[in-house]
DSSP file (Angstrom, degrees, kcal/mol; ACC not computed):
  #  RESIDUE AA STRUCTURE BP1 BP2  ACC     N-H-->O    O-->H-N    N-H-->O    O-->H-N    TCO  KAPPA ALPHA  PHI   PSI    X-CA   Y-CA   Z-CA
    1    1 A X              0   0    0      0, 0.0     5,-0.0     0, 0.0     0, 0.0   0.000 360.0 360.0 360.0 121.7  -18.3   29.4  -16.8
    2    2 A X     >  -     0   0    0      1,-0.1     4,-0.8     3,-0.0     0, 0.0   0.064 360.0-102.0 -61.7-174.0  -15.8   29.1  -19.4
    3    3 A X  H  > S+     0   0    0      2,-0.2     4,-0.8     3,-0.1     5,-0.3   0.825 115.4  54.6 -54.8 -54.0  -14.2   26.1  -21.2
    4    4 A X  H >> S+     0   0    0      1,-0.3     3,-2.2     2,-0.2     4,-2.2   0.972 112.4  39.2 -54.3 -67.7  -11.1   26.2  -19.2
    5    5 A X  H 3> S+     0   0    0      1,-0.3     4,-2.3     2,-0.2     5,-0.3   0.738 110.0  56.3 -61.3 -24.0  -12.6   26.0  -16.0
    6    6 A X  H 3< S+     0   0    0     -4,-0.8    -1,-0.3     2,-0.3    -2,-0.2   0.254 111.2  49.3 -77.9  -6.6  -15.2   23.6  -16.9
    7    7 A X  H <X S+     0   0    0     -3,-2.2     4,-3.2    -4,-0.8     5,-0.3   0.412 107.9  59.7 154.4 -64.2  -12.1   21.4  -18.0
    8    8 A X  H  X S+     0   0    0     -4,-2.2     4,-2.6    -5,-0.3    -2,-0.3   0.995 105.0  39.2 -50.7 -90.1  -10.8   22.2  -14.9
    9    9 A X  H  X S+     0   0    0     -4,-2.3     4,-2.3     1,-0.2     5,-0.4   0.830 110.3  62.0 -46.4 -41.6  -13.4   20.8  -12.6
   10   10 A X  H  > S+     0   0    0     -5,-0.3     4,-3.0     2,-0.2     5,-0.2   0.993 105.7  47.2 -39.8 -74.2  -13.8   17.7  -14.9
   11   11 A X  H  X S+     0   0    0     -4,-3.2     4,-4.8     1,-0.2    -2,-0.2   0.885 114.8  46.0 -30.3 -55.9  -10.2   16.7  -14.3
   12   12 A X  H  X S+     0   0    0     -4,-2.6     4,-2.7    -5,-0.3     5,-0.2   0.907 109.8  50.8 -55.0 -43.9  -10.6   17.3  -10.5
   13   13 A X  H  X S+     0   0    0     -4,-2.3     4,-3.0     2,-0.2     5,-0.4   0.993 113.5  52.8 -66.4 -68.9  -13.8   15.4  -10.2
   14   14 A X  H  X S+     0   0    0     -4,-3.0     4,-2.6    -5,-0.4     5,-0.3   0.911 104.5  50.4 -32.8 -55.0  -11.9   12.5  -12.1
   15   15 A X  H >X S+     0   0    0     -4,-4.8     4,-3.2    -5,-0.2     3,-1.1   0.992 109.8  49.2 -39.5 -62.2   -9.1   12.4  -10.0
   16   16 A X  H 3< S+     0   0    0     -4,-2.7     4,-0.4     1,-0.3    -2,-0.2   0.742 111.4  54.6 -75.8 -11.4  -11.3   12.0   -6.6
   17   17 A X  H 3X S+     0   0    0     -4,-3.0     4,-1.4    -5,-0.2    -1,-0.3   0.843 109.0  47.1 -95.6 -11.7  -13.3    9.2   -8.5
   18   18 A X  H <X S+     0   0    0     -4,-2.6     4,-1.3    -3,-1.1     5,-0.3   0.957 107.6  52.7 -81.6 -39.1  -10.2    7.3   -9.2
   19   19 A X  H  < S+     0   0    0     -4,-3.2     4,-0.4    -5,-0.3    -1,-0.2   0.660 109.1  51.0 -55.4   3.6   -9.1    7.7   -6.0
   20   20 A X  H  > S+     0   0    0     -4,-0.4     4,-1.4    -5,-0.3    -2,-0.1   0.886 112.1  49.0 -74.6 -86.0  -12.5    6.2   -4.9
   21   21 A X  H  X S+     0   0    0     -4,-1.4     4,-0.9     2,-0.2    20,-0.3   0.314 104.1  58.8 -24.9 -18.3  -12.0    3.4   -7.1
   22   22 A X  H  X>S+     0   0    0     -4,-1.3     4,-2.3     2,-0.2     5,-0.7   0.757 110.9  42.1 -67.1 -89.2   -8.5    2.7   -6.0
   23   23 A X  I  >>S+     0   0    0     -4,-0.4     4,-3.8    -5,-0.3     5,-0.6   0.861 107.7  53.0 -38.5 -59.2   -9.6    2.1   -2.7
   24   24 A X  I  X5S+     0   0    0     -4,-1.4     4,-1.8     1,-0.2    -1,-0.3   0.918 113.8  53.8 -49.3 -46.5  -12.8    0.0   -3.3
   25   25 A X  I  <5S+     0   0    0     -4,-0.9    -2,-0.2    -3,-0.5     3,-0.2   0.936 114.5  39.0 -57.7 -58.5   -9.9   -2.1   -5.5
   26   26 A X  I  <5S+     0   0    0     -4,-2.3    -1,-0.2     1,-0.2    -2,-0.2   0.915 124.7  37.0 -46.5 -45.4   -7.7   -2.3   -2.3
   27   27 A X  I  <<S+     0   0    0     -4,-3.8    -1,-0.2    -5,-0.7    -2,-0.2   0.621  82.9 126.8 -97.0 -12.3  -10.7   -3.0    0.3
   28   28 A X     << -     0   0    0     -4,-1.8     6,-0.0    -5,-0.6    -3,-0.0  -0.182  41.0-169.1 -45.5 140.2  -12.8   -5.3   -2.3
   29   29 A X  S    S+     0   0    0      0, 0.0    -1,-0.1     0, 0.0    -3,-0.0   0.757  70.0  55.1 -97.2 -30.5  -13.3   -8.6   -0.1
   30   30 A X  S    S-     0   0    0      1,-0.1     0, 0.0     0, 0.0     0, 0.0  -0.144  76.0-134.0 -87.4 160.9  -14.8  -10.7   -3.9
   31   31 A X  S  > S+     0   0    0      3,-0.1     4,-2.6     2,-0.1     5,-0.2   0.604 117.9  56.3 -76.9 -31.0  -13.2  -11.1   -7.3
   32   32 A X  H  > S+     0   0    0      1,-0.2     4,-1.3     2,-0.2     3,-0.4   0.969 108.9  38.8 -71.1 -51.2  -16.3  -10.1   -8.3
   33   33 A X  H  > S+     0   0    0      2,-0.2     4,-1.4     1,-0.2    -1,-0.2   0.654 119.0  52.4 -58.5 -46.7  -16.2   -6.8   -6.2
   34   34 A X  H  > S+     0   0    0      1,-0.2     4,-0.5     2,-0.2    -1,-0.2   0.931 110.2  48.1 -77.4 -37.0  -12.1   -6.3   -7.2
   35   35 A X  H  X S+     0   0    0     -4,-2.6     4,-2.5    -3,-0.4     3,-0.3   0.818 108.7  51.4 -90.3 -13.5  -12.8   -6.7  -10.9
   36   36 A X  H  X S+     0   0    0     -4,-1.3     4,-1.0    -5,-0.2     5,-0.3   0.834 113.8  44.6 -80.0 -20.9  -15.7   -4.2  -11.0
   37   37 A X  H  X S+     0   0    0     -4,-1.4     4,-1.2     2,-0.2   -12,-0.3   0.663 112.2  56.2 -87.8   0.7  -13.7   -1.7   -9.4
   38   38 A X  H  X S+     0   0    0     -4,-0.5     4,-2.6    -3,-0.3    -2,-0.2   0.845 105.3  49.3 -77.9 -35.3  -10.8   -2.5  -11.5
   39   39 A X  H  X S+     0   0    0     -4,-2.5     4,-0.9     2,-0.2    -2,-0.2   0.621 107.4  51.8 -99.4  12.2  -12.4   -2.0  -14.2
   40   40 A X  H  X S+     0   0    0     -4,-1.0     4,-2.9    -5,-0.1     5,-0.3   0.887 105.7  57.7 -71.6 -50.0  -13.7    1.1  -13.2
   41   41 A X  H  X S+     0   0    0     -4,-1.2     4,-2.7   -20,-0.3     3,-0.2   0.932 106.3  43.8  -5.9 -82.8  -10.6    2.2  -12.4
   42   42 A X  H  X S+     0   0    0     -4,-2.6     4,-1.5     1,-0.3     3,-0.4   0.992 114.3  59.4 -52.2 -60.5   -8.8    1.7  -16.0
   43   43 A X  H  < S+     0   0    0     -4,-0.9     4,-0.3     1,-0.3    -1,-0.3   0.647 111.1  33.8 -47.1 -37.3  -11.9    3.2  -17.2
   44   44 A X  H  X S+     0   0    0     -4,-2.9     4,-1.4    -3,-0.2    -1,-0.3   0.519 114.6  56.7-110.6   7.7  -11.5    6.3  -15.3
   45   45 A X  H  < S+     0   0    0     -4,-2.7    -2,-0.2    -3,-0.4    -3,-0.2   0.463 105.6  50.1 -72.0 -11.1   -8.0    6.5  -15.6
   46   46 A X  T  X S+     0   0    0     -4,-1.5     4,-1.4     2,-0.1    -3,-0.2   0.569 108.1  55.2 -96.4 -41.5   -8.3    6.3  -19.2
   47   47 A X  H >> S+     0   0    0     -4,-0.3     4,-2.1    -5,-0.3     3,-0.8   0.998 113.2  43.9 -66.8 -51.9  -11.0    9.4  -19.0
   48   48 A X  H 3X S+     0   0    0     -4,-1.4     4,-2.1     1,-0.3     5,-0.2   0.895 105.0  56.5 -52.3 -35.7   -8.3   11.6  -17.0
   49   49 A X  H 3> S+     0   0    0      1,-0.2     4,-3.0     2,-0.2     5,-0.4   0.996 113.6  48.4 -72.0 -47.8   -5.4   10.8  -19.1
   50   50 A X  H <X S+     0   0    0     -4,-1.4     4,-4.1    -3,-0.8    -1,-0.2   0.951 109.3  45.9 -53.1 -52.0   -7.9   12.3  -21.9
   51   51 A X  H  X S+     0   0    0     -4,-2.1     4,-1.8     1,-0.2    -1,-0.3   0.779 109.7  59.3 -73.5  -8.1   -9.1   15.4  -20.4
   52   52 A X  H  X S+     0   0    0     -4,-2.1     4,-1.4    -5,-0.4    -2,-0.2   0.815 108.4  42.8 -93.4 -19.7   -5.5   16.1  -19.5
   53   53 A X  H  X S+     0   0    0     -4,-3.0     4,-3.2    -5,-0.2    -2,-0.2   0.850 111.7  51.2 -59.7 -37.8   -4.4   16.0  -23.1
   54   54 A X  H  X S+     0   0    0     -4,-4.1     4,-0.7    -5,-0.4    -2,-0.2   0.841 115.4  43.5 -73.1 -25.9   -7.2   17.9  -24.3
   55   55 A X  H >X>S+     0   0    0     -4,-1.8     3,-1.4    -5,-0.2     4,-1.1   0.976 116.3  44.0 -58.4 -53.1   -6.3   20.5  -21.5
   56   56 A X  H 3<5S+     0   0    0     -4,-1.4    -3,-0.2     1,-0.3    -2,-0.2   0.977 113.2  64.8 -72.9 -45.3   -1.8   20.5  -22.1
   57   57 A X  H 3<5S+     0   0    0     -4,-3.2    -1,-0.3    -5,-0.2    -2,-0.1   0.828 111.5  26.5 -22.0 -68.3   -3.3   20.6  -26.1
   58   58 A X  H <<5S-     0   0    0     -3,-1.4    -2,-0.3    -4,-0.7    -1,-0.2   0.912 122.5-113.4 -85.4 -62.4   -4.8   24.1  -25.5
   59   59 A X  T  <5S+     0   0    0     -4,-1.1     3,-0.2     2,-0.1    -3,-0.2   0.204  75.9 132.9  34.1  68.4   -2.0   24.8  -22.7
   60   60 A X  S   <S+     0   0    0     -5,-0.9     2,-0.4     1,-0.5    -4,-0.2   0.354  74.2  33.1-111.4   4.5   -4.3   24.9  -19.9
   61   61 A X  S    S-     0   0    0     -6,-0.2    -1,-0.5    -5,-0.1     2,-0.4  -0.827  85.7-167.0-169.8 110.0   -2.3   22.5  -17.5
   62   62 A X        -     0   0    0     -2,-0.4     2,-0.5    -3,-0.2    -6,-0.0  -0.939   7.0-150.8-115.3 129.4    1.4   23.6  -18.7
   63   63 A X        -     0   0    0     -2,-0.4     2,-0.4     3,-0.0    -2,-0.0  -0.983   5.7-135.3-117.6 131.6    4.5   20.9  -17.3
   64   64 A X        -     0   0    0     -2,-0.5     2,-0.2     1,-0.0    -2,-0.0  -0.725  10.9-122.1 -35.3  80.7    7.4   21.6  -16.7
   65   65 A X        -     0   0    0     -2,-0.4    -1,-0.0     1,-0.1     0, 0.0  -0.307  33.2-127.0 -41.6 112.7   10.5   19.6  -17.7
   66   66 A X        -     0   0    0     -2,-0.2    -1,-0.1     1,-0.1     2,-0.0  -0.219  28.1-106.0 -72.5 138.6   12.7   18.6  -14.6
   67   67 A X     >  -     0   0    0      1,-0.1     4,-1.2     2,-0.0    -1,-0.1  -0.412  17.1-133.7 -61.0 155.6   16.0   19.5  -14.7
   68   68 A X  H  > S+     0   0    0      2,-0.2     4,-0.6     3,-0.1    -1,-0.1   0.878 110.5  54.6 -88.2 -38.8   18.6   16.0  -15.5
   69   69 A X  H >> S+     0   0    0      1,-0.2     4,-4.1     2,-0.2     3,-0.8   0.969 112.4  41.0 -71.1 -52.2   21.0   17.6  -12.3
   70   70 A X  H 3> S+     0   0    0      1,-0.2     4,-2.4     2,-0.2    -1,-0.2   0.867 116.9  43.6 -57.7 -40.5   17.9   17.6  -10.0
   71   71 A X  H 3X S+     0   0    0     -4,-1.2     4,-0.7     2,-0.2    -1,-0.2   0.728 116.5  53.4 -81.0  -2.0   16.3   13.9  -11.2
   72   72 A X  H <X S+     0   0    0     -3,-0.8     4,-0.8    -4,-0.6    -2,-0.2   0.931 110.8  44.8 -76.2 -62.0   20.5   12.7  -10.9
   73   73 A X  H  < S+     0   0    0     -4,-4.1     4,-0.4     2,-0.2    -3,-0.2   0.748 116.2  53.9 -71.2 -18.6   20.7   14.3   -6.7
   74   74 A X  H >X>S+     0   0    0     -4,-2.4     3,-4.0    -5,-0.3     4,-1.0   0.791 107.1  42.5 -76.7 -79.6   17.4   12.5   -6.2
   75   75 A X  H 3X5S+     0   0    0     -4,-0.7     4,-1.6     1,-0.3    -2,-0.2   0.543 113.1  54.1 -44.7 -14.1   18.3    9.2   -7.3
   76   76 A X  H 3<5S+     0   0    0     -4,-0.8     4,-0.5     2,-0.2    -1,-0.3   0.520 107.2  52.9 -71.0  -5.9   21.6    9.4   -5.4
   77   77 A X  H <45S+     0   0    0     -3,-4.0     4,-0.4    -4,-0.4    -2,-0.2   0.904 116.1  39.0 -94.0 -44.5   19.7   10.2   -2.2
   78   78 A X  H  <5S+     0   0    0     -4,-1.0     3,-0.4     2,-0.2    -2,-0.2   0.813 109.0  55.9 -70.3 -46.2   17.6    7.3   -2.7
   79   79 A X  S  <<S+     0   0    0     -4,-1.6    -1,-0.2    -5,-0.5    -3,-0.1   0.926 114.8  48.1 -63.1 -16.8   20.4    4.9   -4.0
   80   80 A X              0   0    0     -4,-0.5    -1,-0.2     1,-0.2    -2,-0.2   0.736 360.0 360.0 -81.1 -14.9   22.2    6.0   -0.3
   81   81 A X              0   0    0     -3,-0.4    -1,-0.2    -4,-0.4    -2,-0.1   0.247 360.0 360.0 -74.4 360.0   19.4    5.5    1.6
């Protein structure tokens, strides 16, 4: 298995455990219960934001720049709404 993909799967697996953590934060009944999933949360929101630099670094998860016409005709669709 190479770097990339290994990279790859890291990210992914990170995503689905913040979205775990998200939820246990929504559904927590405690303070005690909300701030240990919060701060797992931050904590693996903090890891993602990392492996996703160290991927866009090497250009292994390449974005795109939105066009300014396109992000204008959404917010007027919204502001009409």
């Amino acid at each position: 298995m190479d770097d990339k993909t290994i990279m790859e799967n890291l990210l992914l697996t990170t995503k689905g455990v913040c979205d775990l953590y998200l939820h246990g934060t929504i559904e927590s009944a405690t303070a005690n219960v909300n701030g240990a999933f919060k701060t797992a949360l931050q904590d693996s929101l903090c890891l993602q934001d990392d492996i996703y630099k160290k991927m866009s670094a090497k250009g292994w998860y390449p974005a795109e720049q939105a066009e300014q016409q396109k992000i204008q005709n959404v917010k007027q669709k919204f502001a009409n709404a």
